[in-house]
VEXDREN-2710 file (C-alpha; in Angstrom, 1 decimal):
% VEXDREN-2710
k/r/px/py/pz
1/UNK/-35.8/150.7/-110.1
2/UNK/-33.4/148.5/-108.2
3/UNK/-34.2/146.6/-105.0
4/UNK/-33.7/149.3/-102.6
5/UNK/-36.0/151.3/-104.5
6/UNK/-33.8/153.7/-106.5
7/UNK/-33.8/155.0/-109.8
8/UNK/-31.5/153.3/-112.2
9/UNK/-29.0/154.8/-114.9
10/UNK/-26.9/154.2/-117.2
11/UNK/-23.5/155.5/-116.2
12/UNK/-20.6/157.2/-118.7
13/UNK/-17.5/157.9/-117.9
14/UNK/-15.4/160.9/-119.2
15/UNK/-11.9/160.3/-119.0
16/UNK/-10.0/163.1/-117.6
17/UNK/-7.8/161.3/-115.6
18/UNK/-7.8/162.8/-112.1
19/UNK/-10.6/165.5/-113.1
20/UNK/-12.8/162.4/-115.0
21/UNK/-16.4/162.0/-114.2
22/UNK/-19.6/160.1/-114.4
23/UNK/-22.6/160.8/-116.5
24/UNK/-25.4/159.4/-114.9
25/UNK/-28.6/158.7/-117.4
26/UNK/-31.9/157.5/-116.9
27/UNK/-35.5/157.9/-115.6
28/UNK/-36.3/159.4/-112.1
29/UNK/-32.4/160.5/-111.3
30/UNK/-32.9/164.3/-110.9
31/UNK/-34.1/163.6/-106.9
32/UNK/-31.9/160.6/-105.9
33/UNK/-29.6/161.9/-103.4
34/UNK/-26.5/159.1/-103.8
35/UNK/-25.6/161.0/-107.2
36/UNK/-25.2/164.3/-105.8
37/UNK/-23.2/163.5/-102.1
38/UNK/-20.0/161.8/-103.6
39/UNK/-19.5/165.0/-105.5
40/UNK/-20.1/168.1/-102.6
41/UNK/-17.2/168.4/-100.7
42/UNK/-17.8/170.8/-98.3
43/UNK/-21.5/171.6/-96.4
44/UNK/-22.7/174.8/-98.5
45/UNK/-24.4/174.5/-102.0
46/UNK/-26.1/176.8/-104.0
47/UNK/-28.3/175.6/-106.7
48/UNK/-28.7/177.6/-109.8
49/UNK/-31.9/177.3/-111.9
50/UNK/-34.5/179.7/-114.2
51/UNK/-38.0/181.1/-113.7
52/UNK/-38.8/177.7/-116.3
53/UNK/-37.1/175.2/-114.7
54/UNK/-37.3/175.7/-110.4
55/UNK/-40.8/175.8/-110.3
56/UNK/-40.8/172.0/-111.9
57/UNK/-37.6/170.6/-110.2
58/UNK/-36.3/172.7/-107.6
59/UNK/-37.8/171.3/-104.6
60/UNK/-36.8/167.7/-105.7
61/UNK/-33.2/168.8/-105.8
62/UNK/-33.3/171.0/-102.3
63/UNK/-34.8/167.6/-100.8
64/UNK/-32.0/165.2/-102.4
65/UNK/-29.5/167.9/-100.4
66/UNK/-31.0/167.4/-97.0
67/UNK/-28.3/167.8/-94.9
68/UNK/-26.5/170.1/-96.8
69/UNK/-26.5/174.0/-96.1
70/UNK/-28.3/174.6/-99.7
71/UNK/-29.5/178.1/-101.0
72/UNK/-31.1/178.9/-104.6
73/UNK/-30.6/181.8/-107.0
74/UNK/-33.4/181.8/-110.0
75/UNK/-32.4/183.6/-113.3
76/UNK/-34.7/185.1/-115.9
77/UNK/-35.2/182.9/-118.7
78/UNK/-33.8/182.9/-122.1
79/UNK/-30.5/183.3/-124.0
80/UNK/-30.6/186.9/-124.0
81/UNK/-29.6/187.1/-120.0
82/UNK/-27.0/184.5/-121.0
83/UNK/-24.7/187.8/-119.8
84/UNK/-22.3/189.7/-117.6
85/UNK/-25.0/191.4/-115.7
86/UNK/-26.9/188.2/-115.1
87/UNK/-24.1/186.4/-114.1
88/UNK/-23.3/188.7/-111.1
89/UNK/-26.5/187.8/-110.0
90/UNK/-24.8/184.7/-109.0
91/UNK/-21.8/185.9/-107.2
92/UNK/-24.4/188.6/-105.1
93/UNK/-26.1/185.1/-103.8
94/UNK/-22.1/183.7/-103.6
95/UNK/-20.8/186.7/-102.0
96/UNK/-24.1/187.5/-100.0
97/UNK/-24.5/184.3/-98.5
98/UNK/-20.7/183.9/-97.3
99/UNK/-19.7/180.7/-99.6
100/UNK/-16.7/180.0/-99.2
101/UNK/-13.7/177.8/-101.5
102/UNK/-15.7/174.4/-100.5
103/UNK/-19.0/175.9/-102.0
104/UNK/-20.4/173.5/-104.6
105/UNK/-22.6/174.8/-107.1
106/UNK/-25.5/173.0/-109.1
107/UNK/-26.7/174.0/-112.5
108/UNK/-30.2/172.7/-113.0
109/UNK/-31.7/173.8/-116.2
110/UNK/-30.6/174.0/-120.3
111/UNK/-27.7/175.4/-122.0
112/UNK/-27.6/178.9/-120.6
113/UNK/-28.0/177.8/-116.7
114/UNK/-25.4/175.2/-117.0
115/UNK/-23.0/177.7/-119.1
116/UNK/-23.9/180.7/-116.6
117/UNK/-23.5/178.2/-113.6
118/UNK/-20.4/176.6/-114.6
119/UNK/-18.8/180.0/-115.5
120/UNK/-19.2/181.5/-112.2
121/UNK/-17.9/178.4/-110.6
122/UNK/-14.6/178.5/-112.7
123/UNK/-14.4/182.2/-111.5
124/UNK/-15.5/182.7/-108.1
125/UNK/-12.8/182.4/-105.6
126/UNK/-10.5/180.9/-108.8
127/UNK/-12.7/177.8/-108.7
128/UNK/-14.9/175.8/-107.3
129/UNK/-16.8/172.7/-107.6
130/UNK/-20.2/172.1/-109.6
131/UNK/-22.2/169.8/-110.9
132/UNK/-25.1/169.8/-113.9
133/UNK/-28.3/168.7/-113.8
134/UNK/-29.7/169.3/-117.1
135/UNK/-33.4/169.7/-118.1
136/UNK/-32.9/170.1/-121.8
137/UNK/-32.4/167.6/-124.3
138/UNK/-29.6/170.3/-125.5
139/UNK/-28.3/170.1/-122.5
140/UNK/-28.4/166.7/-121.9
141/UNK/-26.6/165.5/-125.0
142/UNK/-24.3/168.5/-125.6
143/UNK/-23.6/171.5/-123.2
144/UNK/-23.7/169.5/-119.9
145/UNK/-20.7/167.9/-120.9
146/UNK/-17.0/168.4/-121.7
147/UNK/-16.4/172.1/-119.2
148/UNK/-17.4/174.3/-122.0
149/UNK/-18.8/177.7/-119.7
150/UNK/-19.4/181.1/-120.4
151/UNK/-21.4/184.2/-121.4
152/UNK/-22.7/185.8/-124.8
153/UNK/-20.7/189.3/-125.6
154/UNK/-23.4/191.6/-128.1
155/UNK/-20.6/191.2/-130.8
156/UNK/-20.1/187.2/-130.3
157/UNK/-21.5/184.7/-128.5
158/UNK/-19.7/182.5/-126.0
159/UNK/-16.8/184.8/-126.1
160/UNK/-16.2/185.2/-122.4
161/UNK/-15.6/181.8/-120.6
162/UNK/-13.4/179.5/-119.3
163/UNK/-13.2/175.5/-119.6
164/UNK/-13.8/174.3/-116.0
165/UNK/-15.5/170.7/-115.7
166/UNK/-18.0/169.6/-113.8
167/UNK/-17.6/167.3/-111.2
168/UNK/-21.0/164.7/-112.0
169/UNK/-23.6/165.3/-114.8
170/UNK/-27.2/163.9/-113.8
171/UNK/-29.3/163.5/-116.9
172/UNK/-32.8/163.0/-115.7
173/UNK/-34.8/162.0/-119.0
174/UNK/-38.3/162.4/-117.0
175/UNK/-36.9/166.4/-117.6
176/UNK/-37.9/165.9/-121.3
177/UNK/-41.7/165.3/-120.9
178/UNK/-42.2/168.7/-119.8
179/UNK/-39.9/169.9/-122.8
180/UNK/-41.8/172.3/-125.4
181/UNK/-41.9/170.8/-128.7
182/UNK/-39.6/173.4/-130.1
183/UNK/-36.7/172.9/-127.5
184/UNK/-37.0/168.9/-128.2
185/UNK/-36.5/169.6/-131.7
186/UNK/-33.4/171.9/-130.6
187/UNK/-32.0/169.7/-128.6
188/UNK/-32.4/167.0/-131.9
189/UNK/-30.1/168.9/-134.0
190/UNK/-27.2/168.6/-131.8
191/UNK/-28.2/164.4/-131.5
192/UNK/-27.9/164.5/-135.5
193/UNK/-24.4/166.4/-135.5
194/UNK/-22.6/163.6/-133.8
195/UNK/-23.6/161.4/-136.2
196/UNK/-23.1/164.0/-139.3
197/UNK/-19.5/164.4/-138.3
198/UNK/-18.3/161.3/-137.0
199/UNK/-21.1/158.3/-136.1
200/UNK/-22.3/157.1/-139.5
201/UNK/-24.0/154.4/-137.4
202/UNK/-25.6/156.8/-135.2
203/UNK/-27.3/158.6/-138.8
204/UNK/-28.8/155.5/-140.0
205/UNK/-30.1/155.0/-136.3
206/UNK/-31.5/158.2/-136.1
207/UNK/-33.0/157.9/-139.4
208/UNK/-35.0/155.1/-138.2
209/UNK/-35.7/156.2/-135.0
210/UNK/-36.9/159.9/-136.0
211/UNK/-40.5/159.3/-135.0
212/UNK/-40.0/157.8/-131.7
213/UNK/-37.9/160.1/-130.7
214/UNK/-40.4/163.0/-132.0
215/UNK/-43.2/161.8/-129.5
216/UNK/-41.0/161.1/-127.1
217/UNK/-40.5/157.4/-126.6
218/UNK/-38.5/156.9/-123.6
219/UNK/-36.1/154.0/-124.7
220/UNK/-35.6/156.2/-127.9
221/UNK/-34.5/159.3/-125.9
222/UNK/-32.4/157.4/-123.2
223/UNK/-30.7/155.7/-126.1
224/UNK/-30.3/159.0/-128.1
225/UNK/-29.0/160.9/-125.1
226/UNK/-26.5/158.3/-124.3
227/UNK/-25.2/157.3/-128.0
228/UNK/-24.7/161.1/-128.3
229/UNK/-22.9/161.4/-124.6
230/UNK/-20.5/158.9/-125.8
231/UNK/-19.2/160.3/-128.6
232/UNK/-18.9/163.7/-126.7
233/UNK/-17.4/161.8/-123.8
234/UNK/-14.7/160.2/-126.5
235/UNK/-14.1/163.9/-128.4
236/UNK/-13.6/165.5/-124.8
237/UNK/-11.4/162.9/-123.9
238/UNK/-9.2/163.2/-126.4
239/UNK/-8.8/167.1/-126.9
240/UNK/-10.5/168.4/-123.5
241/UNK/-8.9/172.2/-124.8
242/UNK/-9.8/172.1/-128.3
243/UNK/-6.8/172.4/-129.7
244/UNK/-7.9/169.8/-132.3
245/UNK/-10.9/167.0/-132.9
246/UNK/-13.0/168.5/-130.3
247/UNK/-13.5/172.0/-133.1
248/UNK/-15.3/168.9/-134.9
249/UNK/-18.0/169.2/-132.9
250/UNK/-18.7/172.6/-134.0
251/UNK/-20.3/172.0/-137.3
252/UNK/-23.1/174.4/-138.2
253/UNK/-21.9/176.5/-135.3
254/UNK/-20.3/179.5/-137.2
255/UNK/-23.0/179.8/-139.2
256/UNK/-25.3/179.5/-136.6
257/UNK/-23.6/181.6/-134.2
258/UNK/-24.2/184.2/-136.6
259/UNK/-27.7/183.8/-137.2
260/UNK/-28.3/184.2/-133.5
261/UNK/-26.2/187.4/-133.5
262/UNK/-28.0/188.9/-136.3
263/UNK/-31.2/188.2/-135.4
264/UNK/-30.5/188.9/-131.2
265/UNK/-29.9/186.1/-128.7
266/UNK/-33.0/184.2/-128.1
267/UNK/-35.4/185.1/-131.4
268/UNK/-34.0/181.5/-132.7
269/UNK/-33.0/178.7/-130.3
270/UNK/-29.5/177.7/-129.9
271/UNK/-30.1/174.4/-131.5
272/UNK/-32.2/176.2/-134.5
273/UNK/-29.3/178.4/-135.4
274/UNK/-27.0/175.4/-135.2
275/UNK/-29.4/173.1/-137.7
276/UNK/-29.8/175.8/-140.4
277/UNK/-26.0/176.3/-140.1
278/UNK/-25.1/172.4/-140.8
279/UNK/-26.9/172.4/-144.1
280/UNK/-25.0/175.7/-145.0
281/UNK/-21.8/173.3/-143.9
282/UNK/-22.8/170.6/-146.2
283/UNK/-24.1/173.1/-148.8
284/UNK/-20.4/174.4/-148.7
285/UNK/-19.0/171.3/-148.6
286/UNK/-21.0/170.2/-151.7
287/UNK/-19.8/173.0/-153.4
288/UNK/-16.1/172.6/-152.8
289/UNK/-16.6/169.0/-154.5
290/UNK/-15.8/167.4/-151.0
291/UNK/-19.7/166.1/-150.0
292/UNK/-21.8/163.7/-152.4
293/UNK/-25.0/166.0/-153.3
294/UNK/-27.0/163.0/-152.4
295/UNK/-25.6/162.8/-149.0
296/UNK/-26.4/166.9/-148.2
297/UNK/-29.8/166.2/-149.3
298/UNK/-30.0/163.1/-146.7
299/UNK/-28.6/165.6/-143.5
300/UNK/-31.1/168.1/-144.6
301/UNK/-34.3/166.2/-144.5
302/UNK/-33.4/164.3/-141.8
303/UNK/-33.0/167.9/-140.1
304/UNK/-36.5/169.3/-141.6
305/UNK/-38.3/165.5/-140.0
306/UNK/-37.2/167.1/-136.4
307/UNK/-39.5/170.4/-137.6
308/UNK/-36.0/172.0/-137.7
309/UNK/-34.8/175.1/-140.2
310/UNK/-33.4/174.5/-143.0
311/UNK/-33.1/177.5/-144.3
312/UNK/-31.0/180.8/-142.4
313/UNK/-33.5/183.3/-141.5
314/UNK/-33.7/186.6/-143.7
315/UNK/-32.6/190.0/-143.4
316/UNK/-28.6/188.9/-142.7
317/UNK/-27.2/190.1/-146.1
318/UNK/-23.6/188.7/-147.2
319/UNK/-21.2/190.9/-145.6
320/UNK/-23.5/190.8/-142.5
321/UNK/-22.7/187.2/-142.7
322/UNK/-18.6/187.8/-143.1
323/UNK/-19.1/189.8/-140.3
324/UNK/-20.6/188.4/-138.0
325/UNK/-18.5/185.4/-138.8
326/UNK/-15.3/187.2/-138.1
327/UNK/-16.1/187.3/-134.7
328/UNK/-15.5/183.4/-134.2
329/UNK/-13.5/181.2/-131.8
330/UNK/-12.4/179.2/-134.6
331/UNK/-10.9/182.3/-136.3
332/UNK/-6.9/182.5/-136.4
333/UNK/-4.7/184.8/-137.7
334/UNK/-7.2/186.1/-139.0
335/UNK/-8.0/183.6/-141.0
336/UNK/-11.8/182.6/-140.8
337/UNK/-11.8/178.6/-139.9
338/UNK/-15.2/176.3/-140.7
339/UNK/-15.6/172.8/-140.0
340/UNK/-17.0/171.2/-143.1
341/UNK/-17.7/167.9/-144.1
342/UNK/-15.6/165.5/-146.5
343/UNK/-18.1/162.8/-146.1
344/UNK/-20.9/162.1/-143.9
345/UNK/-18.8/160.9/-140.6
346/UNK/-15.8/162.7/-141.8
347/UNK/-15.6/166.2/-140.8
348/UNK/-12.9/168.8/-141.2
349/UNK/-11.8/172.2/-139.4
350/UNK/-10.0/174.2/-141.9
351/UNK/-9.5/177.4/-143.5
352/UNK/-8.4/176.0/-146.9
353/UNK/-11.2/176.8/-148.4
354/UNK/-12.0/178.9/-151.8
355/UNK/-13.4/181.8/-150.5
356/UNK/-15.7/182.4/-153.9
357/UNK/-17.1/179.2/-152.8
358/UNK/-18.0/180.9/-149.8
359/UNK/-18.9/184.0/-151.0
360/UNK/-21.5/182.2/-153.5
361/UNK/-23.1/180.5/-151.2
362/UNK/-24.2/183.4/-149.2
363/UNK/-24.8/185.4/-152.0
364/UNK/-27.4/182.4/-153.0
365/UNK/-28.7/182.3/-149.6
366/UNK/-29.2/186.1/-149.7
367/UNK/-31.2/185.5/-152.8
368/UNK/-33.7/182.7/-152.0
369/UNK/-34.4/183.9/-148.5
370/UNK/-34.8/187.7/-149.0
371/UNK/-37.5/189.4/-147.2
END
């Protein structure tokens, strides 16, 4: 605490230029009003949150807002309303309530509140301000930052959304003691993709630190959560539109996107999908003579200490795979686009691939993990 008796954080920047701004990390942030007023311009709020997550933290935020005119709209829970339907459950409370252009919304929960939150704030009224709060460790290291927003589509996920950033990001770590063990570990695999595709120095850490951050050592999770907000931060930075680096930070995510797909949004986690689909990528990579063997094995069991897959789920055969994995942001002209690894830190986005490479690996994959 500092001397006036507020919670301190650690503070990020993300450097946008005019649209930049602060992450704010740390213990005990989630009800300190000083990080929410310099980012509401006008006197109406509405706070987005879950059936999970408002019962927990909901009133501290609605007390850090005194002052404001603040309302509340509270979503089902779970990647499968991660939709159109539930998302004009947020423009009734919008549109209901009379918000107007200096509304400022507040996504306080995981992945799919902050994506659902942030996408009706790029839409309604052509945009308007918001801010994330996230409760996940997903969230916290990943989706919070860098504008990504949208909804699932049953044929692909993510593919309705916008990029609209967020004016602050306040990443409470207290959130993450009342995280279920499985969401922790899905929030981990994300953590370990930094390092995996860029951050070799992040790896070894991790490697070393994989027990404190399983049972949930404060320091370890701060340090975690802001080592991995930096290297977002940088990747944003630098390709805010993805028009380059930033499809780096989508290894694992073809694969996994298709996994949840398959299987229907919300029978795996997010982060699940994305940890089986990173050993595929280095499988791959391994294959096309690109990744040391050694080094796959290394990404794979450090996965499997965070009680993460390894393995894709059955009953996806291979052209369910090639289908599903048509249906892909990273796609162009056509031509299906993976990011791959040609060393641990070095990652890749590229179609130049040899597609029996491909091909065999999810013919193998078919094979050891048949029902």
């Amino acid at each position: 605490m500092s001397s006036d008796g507020r919670a301190t954080a650690r503070r990020l920047w993300v450097d946008l230029g005019t649209r930049g701004y602060p992450i704010h990390i740390g213990s005990g942030l989630i009800g300190d009003a000083e990080l929410y007023r310099p980012h509401i311009g006008g006197r109406q709020v509405l706070i987005v949150s879950n059936t999970t997550v408002a019962p927990l933290y909901l009133a501290q935020v609605q007390a850090a807002l005194a002052g404001f005119d603040h309302e509340a709209v509270v979503l089902p829970d779970g990647e499968q309303y991660k939709d159109l339907g539930t998302l004009n459950g947020i423009f009734d409370a919008l549109l209901q309530r009379r918000m107007g252009r200096d509304v400022t919304l507040i996504a306080l929960g995981g992945g799919v509140v902050g994506d659902m939150a942030g996408f009706a704030a790029a839409c309604y009224q052509r945009g308007v301000a918001f801010i994330q709060v996230p409760t996940t460790l997903l969230a916290q290291v990943d989706s919070s930052v860098g504008g990504k927003t949208g909804v699932n589509h049953p044929l692909g996920k993510n593919m309705i959304g916008a990029f609209h950033q967020p004016r602050a990001v306040i990443a409470d770590t207290d959130t993450l003691r009342t995280l279920p063990d499985r969401e922790l570990s899905a929030g981990l695999a994300e953590v370990v993709k930094y390092g995996l595709i860029r951050d070799t120095a992040f790896l070894d850490w991790l490697h070393a630190n994989a027990e404190p951050l399983m049972t949930r050592d404060g320091a370890a999770l701060a340090e975690a959560v802001e080592r991995s907000c930096v290297n977002k931060a940088e990747v944003v930075a630098a390709d805010e539109r993805e028009a380059g680096q930033r499809a780096l930070l989508n290894l694992g995510h073809t694969f996994g996107h298709a996994i949840e797909a398959g299987l229907g949004y919300g029978e795996w986690l997010h982060g699940e999908a994305v940890a089986a689909g990173m050993v595929m990528a280095a499988d791959l990579s391994v294959r096309l003579g690109w990744l040391d063997a050694a080094d796959a094995v290394r990404a794979r069991d450090l996965l499997a200490r965070f009680a993460l897959p390894v393995e894709p789920p059955p009953g996806i055969d291979a052209d369910r795979w090639m289908a599903l994995m048509a249906v892909d942001k990273k796609v162009l002209a056509g031509k299906l686009r993976l990011v791959l690894l040609r060393r641990l830190g070095n990652a890749v986005v590229t179609a130049d691939f040899a597609p029996e490479a491909l091909c065999g690996l999810l013919s193998d994959i078919e094979s050891r993990v048949s029902d």
